[in-house]
Legacy VTK file of the C-alpha trace (Angstrom):
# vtk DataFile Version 3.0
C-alpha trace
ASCII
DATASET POLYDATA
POINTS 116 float
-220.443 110.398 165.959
-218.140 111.238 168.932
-214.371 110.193 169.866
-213.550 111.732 172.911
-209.478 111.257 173.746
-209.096 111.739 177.499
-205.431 110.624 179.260
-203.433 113.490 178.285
-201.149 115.590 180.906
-197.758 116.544 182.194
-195.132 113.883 182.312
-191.691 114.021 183.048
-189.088 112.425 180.108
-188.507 108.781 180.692
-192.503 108.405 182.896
-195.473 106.983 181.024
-198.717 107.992 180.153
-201.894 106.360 178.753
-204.465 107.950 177.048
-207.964 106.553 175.857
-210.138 107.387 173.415
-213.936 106.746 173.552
-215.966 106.297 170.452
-219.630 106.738 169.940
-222.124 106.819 167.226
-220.384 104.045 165.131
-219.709 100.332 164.892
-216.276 100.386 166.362
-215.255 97.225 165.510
-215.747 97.624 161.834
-213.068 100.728 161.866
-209.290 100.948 162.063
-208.430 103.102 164.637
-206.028 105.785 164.738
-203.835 107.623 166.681
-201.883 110.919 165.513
-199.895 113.978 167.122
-199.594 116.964 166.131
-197.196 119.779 167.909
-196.478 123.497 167.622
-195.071 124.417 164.113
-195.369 120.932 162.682
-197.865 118.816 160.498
-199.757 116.030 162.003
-198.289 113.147 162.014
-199.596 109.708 162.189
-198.338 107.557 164.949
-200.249 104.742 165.652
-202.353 102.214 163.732
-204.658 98.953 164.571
-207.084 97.801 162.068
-210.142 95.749 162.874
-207.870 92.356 162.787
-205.974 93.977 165.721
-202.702 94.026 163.798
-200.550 97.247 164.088
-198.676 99.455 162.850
-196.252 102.414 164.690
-194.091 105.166 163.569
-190.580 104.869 163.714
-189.987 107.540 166.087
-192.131 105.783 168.760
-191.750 101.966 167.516
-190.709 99.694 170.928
-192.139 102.699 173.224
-195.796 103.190 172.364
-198.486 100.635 172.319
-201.947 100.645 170.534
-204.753 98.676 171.393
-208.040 98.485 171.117
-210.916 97.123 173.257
-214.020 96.475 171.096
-216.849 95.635 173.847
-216.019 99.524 175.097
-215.588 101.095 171.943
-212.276 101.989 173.341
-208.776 102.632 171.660
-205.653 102.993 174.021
-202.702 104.385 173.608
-199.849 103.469 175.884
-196.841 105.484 176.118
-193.715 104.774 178.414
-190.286 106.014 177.897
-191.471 109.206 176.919
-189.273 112.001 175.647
-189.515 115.615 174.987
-190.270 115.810 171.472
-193.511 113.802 172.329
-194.868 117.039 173.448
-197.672 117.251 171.248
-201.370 117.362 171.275
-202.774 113.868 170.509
-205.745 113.077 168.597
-207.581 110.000 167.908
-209.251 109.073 164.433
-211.842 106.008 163.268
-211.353 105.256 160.013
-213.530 103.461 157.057
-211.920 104.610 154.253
-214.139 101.877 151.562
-217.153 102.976 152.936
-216.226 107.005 153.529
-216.360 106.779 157.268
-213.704 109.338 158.675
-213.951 110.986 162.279
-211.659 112.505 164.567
-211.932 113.732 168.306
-210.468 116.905 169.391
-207.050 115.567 170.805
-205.250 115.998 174.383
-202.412 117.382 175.365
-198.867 115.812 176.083
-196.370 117.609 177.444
-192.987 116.131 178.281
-190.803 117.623 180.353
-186.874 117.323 180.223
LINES 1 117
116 0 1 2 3 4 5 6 7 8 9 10 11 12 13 14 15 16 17 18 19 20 21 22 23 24 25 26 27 28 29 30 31 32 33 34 35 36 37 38 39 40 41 42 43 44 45 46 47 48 49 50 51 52 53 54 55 56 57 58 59 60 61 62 63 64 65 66 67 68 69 70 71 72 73 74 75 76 77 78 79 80 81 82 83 84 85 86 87 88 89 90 91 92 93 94 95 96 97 98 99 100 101 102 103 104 105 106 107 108 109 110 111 112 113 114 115
């Protein structure tokens, strides 16, 4: 199983950024897909959610600004991120997630930075 998260770079606050993450080895449609952040000094947090029916689910801190979505036929989840502030700066990782049937994978993340 592989997720590899590619999209990640240097963006100045208030720019967008997308970032995509490629899965591999599983039956992507049968996982909720995940994306989380982690930055310097802090836990990882989890900031974006979209289950197999395609609903969602954000963190507040990003809610309105981020957008999640997920394109089945590539085995694809996106990550769409405009309005972009500082404390965004964070590297990014993507998870696939079974939880019922023990399925749990993560790719290695990218890096956001935001610039102010």
């Amino acid at each position: 199983v592989q997720l590899q998260a590619s999209g990640g770079g240097l963006v100045q606050a208030g720019g967008s950024l997308g970032l995509s993450c490629a899965a591999s080895g599983i039956i992507f449609s049968l996982y909720t897909m995940q994306w989380y952040r982690q930055s310097p000094g802090n836990q990882r947090e989890l900031v974006a959610t979209i289950a197999r029916d395609g609903s969602t689910n954000y963190a507040v801190s990003v809610k309105g600004r981020f957008t999640i979505s997920r394109d089945n036929a590539k085995s694809t989840v996106y990550l769409q991120m405009s309005s972009l502030k500082p404390e965004d700066t964070a590297v990014y990782y993507c998870r696939a997630n079974r939880p019922a049937y023990g399925g749990d994978y993560w790719g290695k993340g990218t890096l956001v930075t935001v610039s102010s």
